[in-house]
C-alpha positions in Angstrom: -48.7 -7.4 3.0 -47.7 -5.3 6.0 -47.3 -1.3 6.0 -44.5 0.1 7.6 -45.4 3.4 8.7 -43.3 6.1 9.5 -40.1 3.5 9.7 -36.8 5.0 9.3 -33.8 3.0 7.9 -30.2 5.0 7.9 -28.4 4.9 5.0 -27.1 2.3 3.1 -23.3 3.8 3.6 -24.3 4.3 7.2 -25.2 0.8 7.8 -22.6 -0.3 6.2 -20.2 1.6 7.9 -21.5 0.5 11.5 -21.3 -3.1 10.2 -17.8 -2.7 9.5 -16.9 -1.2 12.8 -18.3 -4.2 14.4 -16.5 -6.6 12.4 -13.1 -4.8 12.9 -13.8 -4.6 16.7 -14.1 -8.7 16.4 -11.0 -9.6 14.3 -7.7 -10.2 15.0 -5.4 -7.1 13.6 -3.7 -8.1 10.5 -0.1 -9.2 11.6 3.0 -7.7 10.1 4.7 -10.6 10.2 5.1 -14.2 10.8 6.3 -13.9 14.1 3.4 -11.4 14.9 1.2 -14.0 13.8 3.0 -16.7 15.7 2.1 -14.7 18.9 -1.4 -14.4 17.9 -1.9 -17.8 17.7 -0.3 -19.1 20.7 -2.2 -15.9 22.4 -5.1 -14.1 22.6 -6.4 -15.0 19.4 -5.1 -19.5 19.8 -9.4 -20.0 20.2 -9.7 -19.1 16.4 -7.4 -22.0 15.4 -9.4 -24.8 16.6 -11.2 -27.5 14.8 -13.6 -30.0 16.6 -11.5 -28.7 19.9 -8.4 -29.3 19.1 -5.5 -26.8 17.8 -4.3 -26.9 14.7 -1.7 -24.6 14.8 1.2 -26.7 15.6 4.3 -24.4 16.0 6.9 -22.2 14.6 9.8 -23.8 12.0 13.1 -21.7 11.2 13.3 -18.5 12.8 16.6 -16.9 11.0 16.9 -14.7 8.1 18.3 -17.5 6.2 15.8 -20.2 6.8 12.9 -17.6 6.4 9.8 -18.1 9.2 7.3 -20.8 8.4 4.2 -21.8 10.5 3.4 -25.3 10.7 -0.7 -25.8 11.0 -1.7 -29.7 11.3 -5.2 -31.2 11.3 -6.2 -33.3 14.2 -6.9 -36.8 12.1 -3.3 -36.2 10.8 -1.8 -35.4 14.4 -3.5 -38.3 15.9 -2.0 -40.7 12.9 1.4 -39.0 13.0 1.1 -39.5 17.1 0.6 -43.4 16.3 2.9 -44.4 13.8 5.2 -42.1 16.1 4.4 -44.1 18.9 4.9 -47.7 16.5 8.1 -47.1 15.6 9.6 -45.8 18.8 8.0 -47.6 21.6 7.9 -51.5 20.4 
């Protein structure tokens, strides 16, 4: 076995601490609402909602108090089947 000599590891709470200073500086900040989020995702932060290169975040539905704010995330096999039976219907 090897001998570490006269290696110095900070603190558990220290290390700790540093980690999760790193891992704030990294994430997104925690939107306050939907609409917050909406701009996060068609902004800085639209890289984060990608699977095998493609977006899945779609868009934003209802945007009135009476509607409520929903956001509308679709997978890329579902967009490409929705896109041809789309395309079926309207363009025989």
């Amino acid at each position: 076995m090897a001998d570490f000599v006269n290696v110095h590891v900070g603190s558990f709470v220290s290390l700790h601490r540093t980690m999760r200073r790193h891992r704030r500086r990294i994430h997104p900040v925690t939107p306050q609402s939907m609409t917050e989020f909406h701009l996060q995702l068609t902004g800085e932060y639209a890289h984060l909602s990608m699977i095998q290169n493609e977006t899945i975040y779609s868009g934003i539905v209802g945007a009135t108090p009476e509607e409520g704010t929903t956001l509308l995330f679709i997978l890329p096999g579902i967009k490409k089947y929705i896109t041809i039976k789309y395309n079926k219907l309207h363009f025989k």
